[in-house]
N, C-alpha and C positions, 0 to 999 in steps of 0.2 A: 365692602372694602376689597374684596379679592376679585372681585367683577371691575371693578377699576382697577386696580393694578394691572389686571391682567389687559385691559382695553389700553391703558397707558403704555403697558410693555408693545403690546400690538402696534399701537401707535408710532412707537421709536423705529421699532422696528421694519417699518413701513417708509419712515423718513429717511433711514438710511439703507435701502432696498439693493443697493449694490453690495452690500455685506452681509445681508440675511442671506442673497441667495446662494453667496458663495460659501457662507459660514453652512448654511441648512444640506445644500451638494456635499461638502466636505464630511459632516455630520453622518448624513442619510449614509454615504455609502463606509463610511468606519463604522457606525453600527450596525448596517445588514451585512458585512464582511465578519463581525463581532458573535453575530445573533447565528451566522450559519456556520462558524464556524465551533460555535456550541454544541448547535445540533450535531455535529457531524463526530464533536468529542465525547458526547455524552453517547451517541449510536456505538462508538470505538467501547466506550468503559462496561456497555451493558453487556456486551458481550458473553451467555453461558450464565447470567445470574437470575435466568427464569426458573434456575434448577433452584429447588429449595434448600437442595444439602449441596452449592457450588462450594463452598468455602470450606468442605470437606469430602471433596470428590476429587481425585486424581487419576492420572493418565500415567502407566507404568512406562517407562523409556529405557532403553540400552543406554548405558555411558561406553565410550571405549576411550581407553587414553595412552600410550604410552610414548615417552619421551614428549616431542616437538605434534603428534599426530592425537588428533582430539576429535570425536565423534560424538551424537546421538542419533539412536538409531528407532523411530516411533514401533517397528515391526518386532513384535513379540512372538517367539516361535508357539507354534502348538500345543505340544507339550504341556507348553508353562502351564496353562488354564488348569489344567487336572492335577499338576503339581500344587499351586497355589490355595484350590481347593482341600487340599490333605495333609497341606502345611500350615495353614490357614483357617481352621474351620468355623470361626468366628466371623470371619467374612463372605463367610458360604453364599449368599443371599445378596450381599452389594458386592459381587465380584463379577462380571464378565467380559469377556471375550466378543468383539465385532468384527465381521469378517465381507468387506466390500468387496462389490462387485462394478468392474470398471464398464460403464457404458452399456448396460446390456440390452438385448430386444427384446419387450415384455406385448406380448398379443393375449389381447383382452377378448377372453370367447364369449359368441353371440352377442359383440357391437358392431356396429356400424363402421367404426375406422378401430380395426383391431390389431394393428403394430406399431408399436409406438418404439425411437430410440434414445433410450434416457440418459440424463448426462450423469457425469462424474459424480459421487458424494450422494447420490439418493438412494441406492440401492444398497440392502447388504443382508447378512445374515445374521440375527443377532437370539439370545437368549430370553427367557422368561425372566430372567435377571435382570435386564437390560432397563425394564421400567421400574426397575426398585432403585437405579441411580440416574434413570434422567424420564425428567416430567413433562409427559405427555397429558392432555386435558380427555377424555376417554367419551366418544359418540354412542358410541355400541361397540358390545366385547367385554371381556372381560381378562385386566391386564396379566391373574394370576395362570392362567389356562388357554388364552388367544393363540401362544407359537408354542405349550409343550408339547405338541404333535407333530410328527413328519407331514412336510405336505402343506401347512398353510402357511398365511400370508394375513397382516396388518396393515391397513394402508392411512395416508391421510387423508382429510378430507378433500382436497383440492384435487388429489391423483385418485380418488373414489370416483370421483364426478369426471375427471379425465377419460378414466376407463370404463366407465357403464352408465355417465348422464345421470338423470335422474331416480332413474331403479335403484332400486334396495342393492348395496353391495357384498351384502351380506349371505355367504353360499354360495357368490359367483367364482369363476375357477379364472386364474391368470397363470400363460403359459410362457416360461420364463428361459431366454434363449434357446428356444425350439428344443428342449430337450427333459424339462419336467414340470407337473403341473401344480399349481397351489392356489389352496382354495381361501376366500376372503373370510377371516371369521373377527376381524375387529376395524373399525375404524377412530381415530386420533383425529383430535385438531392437527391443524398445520403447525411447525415448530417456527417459531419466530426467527426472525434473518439475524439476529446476531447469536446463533448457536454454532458452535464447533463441529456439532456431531448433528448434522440436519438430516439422516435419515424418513425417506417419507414410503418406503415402500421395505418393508421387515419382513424378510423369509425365517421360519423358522429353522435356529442352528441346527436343529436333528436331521437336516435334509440336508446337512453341507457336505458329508463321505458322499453321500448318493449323487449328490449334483457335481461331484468331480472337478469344484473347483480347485482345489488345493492338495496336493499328496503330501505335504512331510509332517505328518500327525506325529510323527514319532522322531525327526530328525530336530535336535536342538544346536545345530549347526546352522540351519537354514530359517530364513524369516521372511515376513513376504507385507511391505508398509501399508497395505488393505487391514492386517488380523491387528488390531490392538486392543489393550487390558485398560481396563475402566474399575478404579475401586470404592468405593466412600466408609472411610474409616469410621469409627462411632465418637459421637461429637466429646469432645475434652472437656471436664467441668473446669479445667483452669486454660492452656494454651494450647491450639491446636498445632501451632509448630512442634510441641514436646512429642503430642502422639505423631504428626506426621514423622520427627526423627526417630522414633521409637521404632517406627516402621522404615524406615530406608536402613536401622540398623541391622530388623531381619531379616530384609532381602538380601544385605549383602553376604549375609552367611546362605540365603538360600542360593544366590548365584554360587557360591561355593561350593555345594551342594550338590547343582543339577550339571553345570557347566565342565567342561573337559578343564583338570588345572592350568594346562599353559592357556585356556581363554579366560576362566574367572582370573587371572593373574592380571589382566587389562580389559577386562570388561566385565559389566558388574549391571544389574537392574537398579533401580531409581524411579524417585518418584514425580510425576512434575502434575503441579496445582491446576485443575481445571481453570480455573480463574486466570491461567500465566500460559494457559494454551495458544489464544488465539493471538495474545502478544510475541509469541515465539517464533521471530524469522528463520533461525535453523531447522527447527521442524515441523515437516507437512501436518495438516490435519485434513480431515477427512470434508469442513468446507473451503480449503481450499484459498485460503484468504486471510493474512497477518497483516498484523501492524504494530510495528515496535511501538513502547509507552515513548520511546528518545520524541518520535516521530508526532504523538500524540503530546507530548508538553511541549514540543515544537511549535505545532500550530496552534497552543493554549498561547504562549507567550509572543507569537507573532501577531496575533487576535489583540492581546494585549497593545504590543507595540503601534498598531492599526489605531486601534481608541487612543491612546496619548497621543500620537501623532495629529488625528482631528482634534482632539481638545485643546493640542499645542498651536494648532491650526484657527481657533477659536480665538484664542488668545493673543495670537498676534494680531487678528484682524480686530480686535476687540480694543485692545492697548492702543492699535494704529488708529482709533476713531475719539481716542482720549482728548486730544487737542481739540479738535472737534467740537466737543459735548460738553468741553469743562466751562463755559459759559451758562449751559445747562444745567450744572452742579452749582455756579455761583449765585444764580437765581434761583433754585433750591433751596440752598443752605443760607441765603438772606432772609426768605420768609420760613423759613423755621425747620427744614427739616432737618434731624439727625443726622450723624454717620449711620446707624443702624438701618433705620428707614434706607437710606441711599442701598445700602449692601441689600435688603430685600426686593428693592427697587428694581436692581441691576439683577441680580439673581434669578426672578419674576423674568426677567426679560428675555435670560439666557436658560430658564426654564421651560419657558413658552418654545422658544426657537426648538430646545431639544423635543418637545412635545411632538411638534411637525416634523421634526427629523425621525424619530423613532415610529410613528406613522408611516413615513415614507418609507426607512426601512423594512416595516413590515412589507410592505408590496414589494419592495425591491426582491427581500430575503426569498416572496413567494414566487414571482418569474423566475428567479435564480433557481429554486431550487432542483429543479430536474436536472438542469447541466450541470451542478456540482456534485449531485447522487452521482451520477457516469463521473466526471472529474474523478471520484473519490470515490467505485467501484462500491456505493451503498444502493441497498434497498432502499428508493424514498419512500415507502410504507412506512419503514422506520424510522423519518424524521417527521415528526408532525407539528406541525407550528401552531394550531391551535391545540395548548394542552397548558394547564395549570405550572408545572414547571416552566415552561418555557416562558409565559406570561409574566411572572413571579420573576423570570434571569432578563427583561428588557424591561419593568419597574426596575430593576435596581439599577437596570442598564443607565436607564435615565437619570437617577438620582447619584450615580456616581459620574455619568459626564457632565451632569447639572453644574455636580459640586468643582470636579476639576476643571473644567472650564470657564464658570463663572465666577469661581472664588476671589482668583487673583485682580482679573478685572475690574470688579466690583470695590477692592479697596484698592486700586490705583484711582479708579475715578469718584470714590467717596470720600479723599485725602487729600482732594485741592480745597487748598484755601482761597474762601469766595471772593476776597478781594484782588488775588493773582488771577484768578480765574475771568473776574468780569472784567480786568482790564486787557487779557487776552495776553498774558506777560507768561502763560508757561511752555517751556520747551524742554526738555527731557537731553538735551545735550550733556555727554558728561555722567550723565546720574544714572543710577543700578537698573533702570528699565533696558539701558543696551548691554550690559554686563549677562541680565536674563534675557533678555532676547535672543544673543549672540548664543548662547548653551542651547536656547530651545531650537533653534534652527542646527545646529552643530549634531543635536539630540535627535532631528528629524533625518538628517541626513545618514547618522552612522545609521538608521535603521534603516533609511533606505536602501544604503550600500551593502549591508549585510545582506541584504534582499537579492541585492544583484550581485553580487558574487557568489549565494549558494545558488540563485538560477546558472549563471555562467560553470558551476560546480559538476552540478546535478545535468546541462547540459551534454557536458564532457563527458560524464561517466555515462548517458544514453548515447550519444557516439560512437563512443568505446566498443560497449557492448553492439552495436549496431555492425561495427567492422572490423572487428577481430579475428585476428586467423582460429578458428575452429578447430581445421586439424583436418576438415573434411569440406566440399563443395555442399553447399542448401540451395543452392540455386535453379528455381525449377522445377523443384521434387514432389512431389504429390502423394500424402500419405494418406490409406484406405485403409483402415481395422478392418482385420479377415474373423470370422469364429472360427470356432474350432469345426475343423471339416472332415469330410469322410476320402475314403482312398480317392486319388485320381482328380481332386476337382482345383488343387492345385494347380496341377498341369496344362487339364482342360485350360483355367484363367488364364495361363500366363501363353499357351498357343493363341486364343484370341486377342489378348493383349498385343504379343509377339509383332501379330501382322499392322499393328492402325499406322497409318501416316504421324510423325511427327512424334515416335515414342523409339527414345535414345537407348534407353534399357529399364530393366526390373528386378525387382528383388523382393526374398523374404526374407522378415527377420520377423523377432520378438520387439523390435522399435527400434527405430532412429539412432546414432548414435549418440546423443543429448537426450536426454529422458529425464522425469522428475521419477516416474517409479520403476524401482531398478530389481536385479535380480544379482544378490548378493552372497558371497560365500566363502569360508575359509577354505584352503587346498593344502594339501600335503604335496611336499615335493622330493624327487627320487625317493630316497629312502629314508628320509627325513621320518623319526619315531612319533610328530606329532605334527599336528596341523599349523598351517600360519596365523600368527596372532594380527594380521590383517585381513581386511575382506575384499575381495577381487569381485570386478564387475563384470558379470557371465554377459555375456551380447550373440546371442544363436541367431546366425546367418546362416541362406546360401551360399553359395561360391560367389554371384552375383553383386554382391552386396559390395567389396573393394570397391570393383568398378563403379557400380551406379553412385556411391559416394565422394568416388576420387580420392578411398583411403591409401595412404603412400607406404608398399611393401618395402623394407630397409635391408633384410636380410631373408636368404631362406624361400621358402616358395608359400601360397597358399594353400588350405586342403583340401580333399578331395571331393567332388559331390556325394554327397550320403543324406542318409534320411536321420542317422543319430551319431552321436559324437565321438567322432575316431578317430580326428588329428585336429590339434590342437597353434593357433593361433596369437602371439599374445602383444601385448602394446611396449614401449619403452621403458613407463613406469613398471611395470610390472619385471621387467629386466635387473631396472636400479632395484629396486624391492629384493630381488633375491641376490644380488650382490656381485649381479657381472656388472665389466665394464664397457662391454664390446656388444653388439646383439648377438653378434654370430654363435656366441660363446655358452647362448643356451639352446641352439639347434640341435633337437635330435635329445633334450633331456627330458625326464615323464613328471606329470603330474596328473594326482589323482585329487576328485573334485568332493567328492562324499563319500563316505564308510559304505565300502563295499562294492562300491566300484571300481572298476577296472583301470589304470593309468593308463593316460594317452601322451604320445610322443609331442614335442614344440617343434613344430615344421617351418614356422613366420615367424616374421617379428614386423610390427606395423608402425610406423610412426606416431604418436601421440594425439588424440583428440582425444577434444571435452565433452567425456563421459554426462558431467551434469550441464547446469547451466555455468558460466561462469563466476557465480558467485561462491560456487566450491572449487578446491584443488584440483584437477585427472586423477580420475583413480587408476589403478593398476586396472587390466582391463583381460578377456580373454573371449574371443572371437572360436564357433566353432558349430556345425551344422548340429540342429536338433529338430528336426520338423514338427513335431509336437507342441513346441514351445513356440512356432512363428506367429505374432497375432497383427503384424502390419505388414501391407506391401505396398512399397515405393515405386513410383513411377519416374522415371527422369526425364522431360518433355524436350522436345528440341521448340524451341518459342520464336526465334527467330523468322522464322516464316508463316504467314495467316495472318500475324499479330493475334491482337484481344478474340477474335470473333472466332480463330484457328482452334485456339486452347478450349475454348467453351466450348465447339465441336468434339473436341478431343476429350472432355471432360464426360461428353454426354456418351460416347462412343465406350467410356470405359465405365460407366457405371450400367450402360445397358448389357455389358459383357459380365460384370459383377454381378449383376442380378438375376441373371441368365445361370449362373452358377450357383448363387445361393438366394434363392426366391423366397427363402422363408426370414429374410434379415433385409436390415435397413443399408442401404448406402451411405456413406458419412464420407466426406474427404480433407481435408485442410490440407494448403501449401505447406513445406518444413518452415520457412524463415518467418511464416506468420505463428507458428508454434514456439518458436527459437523466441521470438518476440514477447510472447505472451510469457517465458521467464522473466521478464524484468518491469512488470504492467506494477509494481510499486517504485519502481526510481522510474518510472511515466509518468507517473501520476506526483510525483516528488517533482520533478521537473516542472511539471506543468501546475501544482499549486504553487510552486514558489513565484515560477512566472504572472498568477495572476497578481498574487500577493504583492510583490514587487509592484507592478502597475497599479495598484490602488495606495499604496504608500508614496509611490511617487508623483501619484495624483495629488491625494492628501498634500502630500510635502509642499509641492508645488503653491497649491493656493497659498497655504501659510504663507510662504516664499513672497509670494505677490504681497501682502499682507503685511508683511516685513519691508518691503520696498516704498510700499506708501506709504506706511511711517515715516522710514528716516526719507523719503522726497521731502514731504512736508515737512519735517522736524529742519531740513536742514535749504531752507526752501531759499531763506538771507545768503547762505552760502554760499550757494549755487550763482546766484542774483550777485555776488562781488565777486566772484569770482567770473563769471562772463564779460560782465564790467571790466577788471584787469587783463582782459584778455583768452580767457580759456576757450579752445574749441567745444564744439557738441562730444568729440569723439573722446576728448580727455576727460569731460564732466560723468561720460560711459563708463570710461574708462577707472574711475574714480570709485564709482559704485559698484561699479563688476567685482575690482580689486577685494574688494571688502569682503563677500561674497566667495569667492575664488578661497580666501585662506579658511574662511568655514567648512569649505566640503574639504578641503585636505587635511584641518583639523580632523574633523568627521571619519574620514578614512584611516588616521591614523588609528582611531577609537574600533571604528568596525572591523577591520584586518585581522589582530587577533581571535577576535570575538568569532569570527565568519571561520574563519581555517580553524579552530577550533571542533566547531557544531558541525563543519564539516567534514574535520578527520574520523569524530566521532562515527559519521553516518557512513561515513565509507568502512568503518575497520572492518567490519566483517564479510567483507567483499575480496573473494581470493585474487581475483583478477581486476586492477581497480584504477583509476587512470588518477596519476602525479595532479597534484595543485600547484601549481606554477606561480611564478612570480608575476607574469602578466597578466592572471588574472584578476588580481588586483590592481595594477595599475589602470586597465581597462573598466573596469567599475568604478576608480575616481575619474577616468576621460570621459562616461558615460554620465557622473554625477556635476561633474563640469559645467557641459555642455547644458543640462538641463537646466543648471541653474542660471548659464548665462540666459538662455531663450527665455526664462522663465523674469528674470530682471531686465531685459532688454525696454521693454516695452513701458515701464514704468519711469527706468533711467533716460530710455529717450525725452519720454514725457517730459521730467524736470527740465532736462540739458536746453530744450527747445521751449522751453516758458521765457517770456519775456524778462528781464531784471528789476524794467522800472515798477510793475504791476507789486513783485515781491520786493522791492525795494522800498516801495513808498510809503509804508508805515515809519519808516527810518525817516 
């Protein structure tokens, strides 16, 4: 029985072949749009929940707040760690301290290629603690006694094999920024790509005074967004929210505690949920990669919008074939079949179809997938398409387009009555098939237009961001991470620098002025009995540094060349901040930067630029020579002449000079505005899923659209036919159907408009710097929704207008 049905469904579906394919296109690609964009939700949610105790593991954070000025700050000073151990002692064991290291050069002794330059987020310093709150799978080693020693090192397995190939890693020695050595005594699996905290190369903390990364063990002023605190409190036999509150309670007395009273008065410790880490776009984490939930039920409900849309898509094509087939149903239902029978019949048929669809979307989903992993900055390891869940979410995938697709159809063409039916007397003029039609097309458009007004959105704010005044010139600029170096090789670089063809100037500093990780700190001013309850953004330059960036001095002069910080520089906001209204007005006043330091006079004052990226405020900022602290140096290229072929010479000329100076380190350079760019790589990728999204919607829509037009051609096919007769032109009979059409998508618009500036205000709030939604962009999304519909009806409307009268006439 279901061997014929199903050969029966086949059969229809073969007779009417210009609708299977359109309906099966429409299907195939709303469900591989459906299916990947699962995958890509489900990769988003796993996120940090490989940890067994995630759901009671947290990440300590600064709050700061006062009045209209709202912060979290992920860098926890030094200090805290030994405080919280002694305040704390019940969490002695799931409490530690990780302390990264940015970018370092790690040479692997007696290999073959033994320097390696590792990126952001793998390297760090962490505790014996550190495996009692996040779970590693253990090769060899052992987790309680692998790092309590000075000196060693854990590795994964992938960076085992990186570094010493097939040999035993076990006792080999990795020599880590050319300055201290650590021996291998464990190795780890690899952590999986949706961890927060992907550490693969673990220095033991006891070697972090000695390796000189950090000096403010003891200043609780100072914090540095590498060191952050990691807890897992002991599981709740009723609600872990009570203990998590129970614990943000006494932190806040411990911030009261350790903290100078004018800072605990606005700033306080806090707890934030490992689970809500990787979600959180205000704070960095240590991989380097968020994704708001808004973001992630976004594309759940656009995934959504996508499948209704093809089934909406189903359904008109399906309805439109009513006329059609109900001669088919009258000869059915004369020899005996049921209503029932009919709705399995049709079901069976729109079954079958979906079957080839979701096949086809399998293959679709698996070509696609690599470009949407980059689209959407995933690991595809992480999405795998063959896997028991996934199999299990396109069953049901199918059973639920089955159902809303086929449903309706199925009792519109199982409810003609056999006698109207076989004398070919039904027409749908008039009656609730165009009242539902008319919704379901109104219903494909708002989600179109939604579509194309957050793309026209999300366009504008990468724009924005694109050409914004900065504050300072990127144009051209070449930045090179120096290490930390010995007397004189400064100099040396920047004399052979000095001379190359085609190099405008140079500079050191501690980074760029846009940075994601910043050097932060309260200051006391004149004689001010206590520190400021803001925090100032330290930026230690040469003298150089104005010029190569084109920073605009406003008042006051620049300071002097030095090797450590004697006069002091500072930005506009930092002006406003202490209460003048003029710059000139704090020339020549002192501030001191840390307990026990010396105050230094305000010699500048600079114009304003964006400290972070644009998605934060300008902090107050303060500019001022520390040679110590420089860890980049900017080149400013003159590009104009050589062109492409000049710069690459130029490029090659200065890393051979780099390397000439420091031969035991790797060369790295990136342009600034490709770095400046890489702030905003999630409203990119926001842009650009919405973009695709939008074109498969409006793909989708589209055919429906046609689908709808061959209905009412046919439905209204006499009409057409007297009214040629009486005279109409082809362009009025267009003109006729267009009209119809035309008031759909402006209903539509009217429906999406709110709906779209909405999702959209949303996505922008937290964006300090953030570009108006204008009233045109809306109207440009209904001229864009127009336009499609007209192309999209032309060819159909032409079709009737240009049918003969007498042909549809002569049944009359």
């Amino acid at each position: 029985m279901i061997a014929n049905s199903v050969k029966t469904s086949l059969r229809a579906l073969k007779r009417n072949w210009t609708y299977t394919i359109i309906n099966v296109v429409g299907l195939t690609f709303g469900l591989a749009c459906c299916l990947l964009l699962f995958l890509a939700i489900r990769y988003e949610l796993s996120y940090d929940r490989h940890n067994a105790n995630a759901d009671q593991t947290y990440r300590m954070v600064g709050h700061y707040k006062k009045d209209a000025d709202e912060g979290y700050n992920v860098g926890i000073p030094m200090p805290a760690l030994a405080a919280l151990r002694t305040d704390f002692p019940e969490l002695k064991q799931y409490l530690t301290l990780t302390h990264e290291i940015f970018e370092p050069v790690i040479q692997a002794r007696g290999s073959a290629v033994n320097k390696f330059k590792e990126r952001i987020g793998l390297v760090a310093f962490v505790e014996p603690e550190y495996f009692n709150i996040f779970d590693y799978g253990w090769q060899r080693g052992n987790p309680k006694i692998a790092l309590k020693n000075p000196n060693t090192v854990v590795l994964s397995e992938q960076m085992a094999q990186k570094y010493f190939g097939t040999a035993d890693p076990i006792g080999k020695t990795l020599r880590v920024q050319n300055k201290m050595d650590f021996v291998v005594t464990g190795v780890v699996d690899n952590p999986p790509p949706t961890s927060s905290v992907p550490f693969e190369v673990m220095l033991s903390f006891a070697s972090l005074k000695q390796f000189g990364a950090y000096t403010g063990w003891e200043d609780w002023e100072a914090s540095f967004t590498g060191a952050q605190v990691h807890m897992t409190l002991p599981a709740s036999s009723h609600d872990q929210t009570v203990a998590e509150a129970a614990m943000e309670a006494r932190l806040a007395a411990f911030s009261k505690k350790y903290l100078a009273p004018q800072d605990a008065k606005y700033y306080k410790f806090e707890l934030q949920p490992l689970a809500e880490v990787h979600f959180d776009a205000e704070t960095p984490n240590y991989a380097r990669r968020t994704m708001s939930k808004q973001t992630i039920w976004a594309m759940a409900l656009i995934g959504l919008f996508i499948l209704i849309t093809a089934c909406v898509n189903f359904i008109n094509l399906a309805t439109a074939q009513a006329i059609r087939r109900s001669k088919e149903v009258g000869v059915r239902k004369v020899l005996g079949s049921t209503r029932i029978q009919l709705v399995r019949q049709f079901l069976g048929e729109t079954g079958v179809l979906t079957g080839i669809a979701v096949g086809l979307a399998f293959v679709v989903a698996y070509v696609a997938l690599p470009s949407v992993a980059k689209l959407l900055n995933i690991n595809a390891d992480g999405l795998p398409l063959v896997d028991p869940v996934v199999i299990g979410f396109l069953l049901l995938l199918a059973l639920l387009t089955t159902l809303l697709a086929g449903f309706y159809p199925s009792l519109v063409l199982s409810g003609y009555q056999p006698v109207l039916a076989l004398k070919g007397k039904l027409r749908v003029e008039g009656s609730n098939y165009f009242t539902l039609r008319r919704s379901l097309i109104v219903g494909q458009f708002a989600i179109s237009q939604m579509l194309i007004i957050g793309t026209i959105i999300a366009y504008s704010q990468v724009k924005h961001f694109r050409s914004a005044d900065l504050g300072y010139n990127k144009e051209a600029i070449l930045t090179v991470p120096i290490p930390e170096q010995k007397p004189g090789q400064l100099e040396n670089l920047r004399a052979k620098l000095a001379g190359l063809p085609n190099v405008q100037s140079l500079s050191y500093a501690m980074s760029p002025p846009s940075a994601n990780g910043n050097w932060q700190t309260s200051i006391r001013f004149e004689n001010s009995d206590r520190y400021s309850d803001f925090s100032v953004v330290m930026r230690p330059a040469d003298t150089a540094y104005v010029r190569t960036y084109g920073l605009k001095l406003i008042a006051g002069r620049l300071y002097l060349p030095a090797d450590t910080m004697r006069e002091l520089v500072v930005n506009e906001s930092l002006v406003r901040k202490l209460g003048f209204r003029q710059p000139q007005q704090i020339l020549g006043k002192m501030i001191e930067l840390s307990a026990g330091q010396p105050k230094r006079p305000v010699v500048g004052v600079i114009k304003d630029f964006n400290t972070f990226s644009l998605h934060q405020k300008t902090a107050p900022s303060i500019l001022s020579t520390s040679r110590s602290s420089y860890g980049t140096l900017s080149v400013k290229l003159i590009t104009e002449q050589g062109g492409i072929e000049a710069v690459n010479r130029l490029i090659g000329s200065i890393e051979q000079a780099w390397e000439a100076t420091f031969p035991d380190f790797v060369f790295k350079y990136e342009f600034l505005d490709d770095t400046i760019n890489n702030f905003y790589k999630n409203e990119e990728r926001t842009f650009a899923l919405f973009r695709l999204l939008a074109g498969i919607a409006i793909f989708i829509g589209c055919l429906g659209l046609y689908g709808v037009v061959a209905f009412v051609a046919e439905a209204r096919t006499k009409e057409v036919g007297i009214r040629k007769v009486l005279g109409a032109s082809v362009l009025h009979i267009v003109g006729l159907f267009s009209l119809d059409f035309v008031k759909l998508v402006l209903i539509a618009l009217l429906i999406a408009s709110p709906v779209a500036w909405y999702v959209m205000t949303q996505w922008l709030k937290d964006i300090e710097y953030k570009t108006a939604i204008e009233w045109w962009v809306f109207i440009l999304a209904g001229l864009l929704s127009i336009v499609i519909a007209l192309l999209t009806v032309s060819f159909q409307s032409i079709k009737a207008a240009l049918m003969n009268p007498v042909k549809s006439l002569r049944s009359e």
